[in-house]
N, C-alpha and C positions, 0 to 999 in steps of 0.2 A: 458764370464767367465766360461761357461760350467755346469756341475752339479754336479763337487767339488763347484766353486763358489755359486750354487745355493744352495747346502744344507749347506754352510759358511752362507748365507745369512741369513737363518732361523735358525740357529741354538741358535741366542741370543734369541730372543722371544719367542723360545718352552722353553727355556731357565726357563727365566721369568715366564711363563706360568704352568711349572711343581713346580718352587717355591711357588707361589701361591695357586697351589692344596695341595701340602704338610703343608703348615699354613693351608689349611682349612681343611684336617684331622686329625688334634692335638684337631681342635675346637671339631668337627665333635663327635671325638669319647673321648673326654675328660670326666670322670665318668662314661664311660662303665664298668670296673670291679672296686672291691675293690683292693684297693691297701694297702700298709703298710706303707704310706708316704701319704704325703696332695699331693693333685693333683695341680699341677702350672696355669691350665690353665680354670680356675671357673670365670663366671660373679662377682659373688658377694660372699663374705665369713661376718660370721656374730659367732664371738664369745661369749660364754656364758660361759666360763671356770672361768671369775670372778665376775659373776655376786652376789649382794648384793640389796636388796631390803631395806637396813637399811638407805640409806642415801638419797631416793627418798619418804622415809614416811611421812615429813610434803611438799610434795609440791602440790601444788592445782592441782585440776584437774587428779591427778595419781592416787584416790580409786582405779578404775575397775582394772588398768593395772596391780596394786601393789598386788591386792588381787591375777588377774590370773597369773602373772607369780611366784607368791608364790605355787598356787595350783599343776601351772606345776613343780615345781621346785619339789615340796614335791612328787607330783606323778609318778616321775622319767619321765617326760614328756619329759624333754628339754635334750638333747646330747650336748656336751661341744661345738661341732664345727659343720658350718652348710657351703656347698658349694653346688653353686647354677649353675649348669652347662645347656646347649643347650637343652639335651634330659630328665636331670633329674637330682637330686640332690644327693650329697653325706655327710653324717653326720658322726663324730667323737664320742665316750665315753669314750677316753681317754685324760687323762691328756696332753700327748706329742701333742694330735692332728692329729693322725695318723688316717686314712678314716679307718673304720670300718664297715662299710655300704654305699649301694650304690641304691637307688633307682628303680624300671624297668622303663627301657623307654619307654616314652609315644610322641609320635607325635603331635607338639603343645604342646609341655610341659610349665606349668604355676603353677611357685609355690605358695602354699597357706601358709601364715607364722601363720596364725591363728589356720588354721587348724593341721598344722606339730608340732608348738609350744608347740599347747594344753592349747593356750590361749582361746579357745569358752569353757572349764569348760566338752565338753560331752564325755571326753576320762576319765573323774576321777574314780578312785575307790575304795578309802581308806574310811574308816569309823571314822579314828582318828578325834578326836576333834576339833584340827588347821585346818585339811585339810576339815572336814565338816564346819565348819565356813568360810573358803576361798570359798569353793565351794557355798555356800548357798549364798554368795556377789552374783558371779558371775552371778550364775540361776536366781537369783532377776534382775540382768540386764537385763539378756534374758527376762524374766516375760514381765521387765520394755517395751525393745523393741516390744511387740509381735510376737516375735518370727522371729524377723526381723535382718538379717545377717545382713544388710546394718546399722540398729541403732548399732546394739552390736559394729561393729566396730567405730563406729561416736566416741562409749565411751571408746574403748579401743586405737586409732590410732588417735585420734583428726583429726579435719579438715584438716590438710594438708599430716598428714601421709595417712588418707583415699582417697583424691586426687591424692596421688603418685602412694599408692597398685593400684586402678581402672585403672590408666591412664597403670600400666603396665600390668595388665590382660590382656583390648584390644588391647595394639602396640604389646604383646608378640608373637602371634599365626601369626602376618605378617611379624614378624623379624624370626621366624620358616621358614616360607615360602619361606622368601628370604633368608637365610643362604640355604636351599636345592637347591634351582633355581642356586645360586653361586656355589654352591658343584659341578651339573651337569654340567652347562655350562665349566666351567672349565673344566671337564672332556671330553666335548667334542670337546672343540676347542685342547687339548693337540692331541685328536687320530685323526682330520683335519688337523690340523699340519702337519701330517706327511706326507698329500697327496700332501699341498703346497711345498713340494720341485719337484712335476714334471714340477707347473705350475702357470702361475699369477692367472691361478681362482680357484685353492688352496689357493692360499692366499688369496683370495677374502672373499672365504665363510669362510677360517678361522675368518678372519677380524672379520666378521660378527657376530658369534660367541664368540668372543673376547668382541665384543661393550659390548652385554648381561652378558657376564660374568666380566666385570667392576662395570658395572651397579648394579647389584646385589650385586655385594660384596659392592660395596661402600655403596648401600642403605641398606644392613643388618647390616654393623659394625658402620656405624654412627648410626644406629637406639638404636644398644644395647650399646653405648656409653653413647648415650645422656638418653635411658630410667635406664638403670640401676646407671646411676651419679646419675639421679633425684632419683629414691630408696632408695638409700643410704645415699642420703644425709636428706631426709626426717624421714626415721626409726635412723639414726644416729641421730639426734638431739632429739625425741622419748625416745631411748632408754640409751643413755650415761647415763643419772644419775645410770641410773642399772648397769653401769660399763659394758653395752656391747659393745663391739666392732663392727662395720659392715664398711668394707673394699673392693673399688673395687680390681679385678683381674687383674695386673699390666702384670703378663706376659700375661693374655689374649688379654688387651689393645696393648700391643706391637706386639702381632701376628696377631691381628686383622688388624691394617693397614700396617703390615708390607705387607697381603697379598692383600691390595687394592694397594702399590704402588710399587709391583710384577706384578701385573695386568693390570696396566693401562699402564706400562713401554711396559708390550708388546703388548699392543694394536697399539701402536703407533708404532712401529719396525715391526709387522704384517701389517700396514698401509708402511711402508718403503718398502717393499721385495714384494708389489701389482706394485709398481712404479718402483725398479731398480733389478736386478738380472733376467734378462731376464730365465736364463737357456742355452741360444744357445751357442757354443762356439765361433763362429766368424760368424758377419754376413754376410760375404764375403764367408763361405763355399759353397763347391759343393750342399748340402743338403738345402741350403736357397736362392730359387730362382734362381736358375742359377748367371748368372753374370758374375764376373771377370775371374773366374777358366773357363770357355767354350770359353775365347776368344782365338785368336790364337796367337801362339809364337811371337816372336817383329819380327819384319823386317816384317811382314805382312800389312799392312795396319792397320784398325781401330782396329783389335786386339792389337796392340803394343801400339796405341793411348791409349784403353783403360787399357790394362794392365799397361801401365806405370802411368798414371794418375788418375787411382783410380775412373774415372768416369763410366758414359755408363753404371752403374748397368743396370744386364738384358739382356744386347744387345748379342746374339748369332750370331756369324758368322760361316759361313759352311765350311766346309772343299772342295777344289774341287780337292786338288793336287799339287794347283801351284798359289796359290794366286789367283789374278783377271785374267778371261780369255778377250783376245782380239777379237773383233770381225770384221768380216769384215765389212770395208767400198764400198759401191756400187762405192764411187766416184774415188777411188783411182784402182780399177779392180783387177785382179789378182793379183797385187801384196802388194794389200790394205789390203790382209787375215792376218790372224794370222800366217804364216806358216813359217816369217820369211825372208821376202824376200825383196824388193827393199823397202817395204811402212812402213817399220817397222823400217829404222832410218831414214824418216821423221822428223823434227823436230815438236815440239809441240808448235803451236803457233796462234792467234786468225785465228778464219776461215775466209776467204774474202770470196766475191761474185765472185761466180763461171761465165764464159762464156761459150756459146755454140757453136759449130763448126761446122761444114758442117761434114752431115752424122747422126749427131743427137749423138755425144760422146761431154763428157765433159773435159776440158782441165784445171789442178788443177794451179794456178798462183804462189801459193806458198806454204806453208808447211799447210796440212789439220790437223782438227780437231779428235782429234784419241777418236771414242766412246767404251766405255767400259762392258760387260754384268756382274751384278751385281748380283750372288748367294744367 
């Protein structure tokens, strides 16, 4: 096929491969700046734009939550919209929902909704009456806890919302780890790539490269799949009565395995192009072992054998001038030479047993055995 064919070859799975890095830069760098629009591509978004704490006031079990998101509420704590991206988070204080701020990024990024909320009560600082009565709830919890983060949430997050936040703190910081792993590998099998159009062990090490960069992506995006579903689904049921909203990130979800099955497509077509696309153009050329192209013209002997039949890869024959030369026969004498002369249209035909003559010369009975010197 040559090496048009061979960069044909590769051409889908760098293909693929370059798809797959471009979903995972949208992740990558999704709430790096403030934007004037919501960003499309957030784990998790969590609305507070209708929040009402009137219709969660007789229900059991909701004091602490009702008292602090009252406090937050009065001490202009909580931001209408909350997105919750890779490196950091972006919040809204408008009405329309438009990103307004944007978090710095942090490596291992792990949001604290307690803390950002301003539902722990130590962000307050109003004096007014309502909001020191809320706040005094609160501190009394903490009191209540001593001073214990893990109780304060027990009462603000119940049992199963404090199960979800923990469970995501520690899977967060190894879903960090493997979105970077995937960013890189990715990046490095696209600039391997380019070496496998000289040769199958370009493709090899791409491959290889390839495996790791599956891998990873598949194990970061199922990871933040399955932890941030669990999230959401836990603080959603938490916090509905308050009329807030918490929603996965739909287009995130779609890019996320759009770029695992970008990925894995080309792993398997980089495993293709190890197996077929040699690179050479014909392996009959002058350049690939000798062979057909060094045999001799037809009417030659085994050159014509092999020229015509495609066989005898390899076999060189030599040039001498004039095909195979003739050699002399002892038995046939002077005229048994190559020079053309009486013994040269002898017929060719099995050799009989010779007799002997008086004088010690040999007498041929019938047509001798013609030997041949072989170049």
């Amino acid at each position: 096929m040559g090496k048009a064919g061979r960069i044909a070859c590769i051409t889908i799975p760098w293909a693929l491969t370059v798809a797959s890095f471009l979903c995972l830069i949208l992740i990558e760098t999704s709430g790096w700046t403030n934007t004037t629009s919501t960003s499309q591509f957030y784990f998790l978004q969590a609305d507070f734009r209708n929040l009402s704490t009137a219709s969660a006031s007789n229900l059991a079990n909701t004091t602490t939550l009702t008292a602090a998101l009252e406090l937050a509420q009065s001490e202009n704590q909580l931001a209408k919209l909350y997105q919750i991206h890779l490196w950091n988070y972006c919040s809204s204080s408008k009405t329309d929902g438009s990103i307004d701020f944007c978090s710095k990024k942090e490596s291992q990024f792990v949001f604290d909704p307690l803390s950002v909320w301003g539902l722990n009560g130590t962000n307050a600082t109003s004096s007014s009456s309502d909001s020191a009565a809320a706040n005094n709830v609160v501190q009394s919890e903490i009191n209540q806890a001593k001073d214990s983060a893990e109780g304060l949430e027990n009462k603000l997050l119940g049992k199963s919302g404090k199960a979800a936040l923990d469970t995501y703190r520690h899977v967060a910081k190894w879903m960090f780890i493997a979105y970077e792993i995937s960013f890189w590998t990715t990046l490095a099998t696209i600039v391997c790539g380019i070496l496998a159009i000289f040769s199958r062990w370009g493709s090899f090490f791409t491959w290889l490269f390839s495996i790791a960069s599956t891998f990873f992506t598949f194990a970061s995006v199922l990871t933040s799949t399955i932890l941030f579903g669990t999230l959401t689904g836990a603080l959603e049921a938490l916090l509905h009565p308050y009329n807030i909203k918490l929603s996965l990130g739909t287009h995130s979800l779609i890019l996320n395995w759009l770029s695992v099955a970008f990925s894995l497509g080309a792993t398997a077509f980089w495993l293709l192009s190890i197996c077929c696309c040699s690179g050479r153009s014909n392996p009959h050329h002058r350049s690939n072992k000798g062979g057909l192209w060094n045999a001799e013209p037809k009417g030659q002997g085994y050159g014509d054998y092999n020229a015509g039949s495609g066989r005898g890869r390899g076999l060189r024959v030599e040039k001498t001038g004039g095909g195979y030369e003739r050699v002399s026969s002892p038995y046939l004498g002077d005229g048994g030479g190559g020079g053309g002369g009486e013994g040269d249209r002898v017929p060719l035909q099995p050799y009989p047993q010779q007799q002997q003559q008086q004088g010690g010369h040999y007498r041929q009975q019938s047509g001798a055995f013609e030997p041949y010197r072989h170049h």
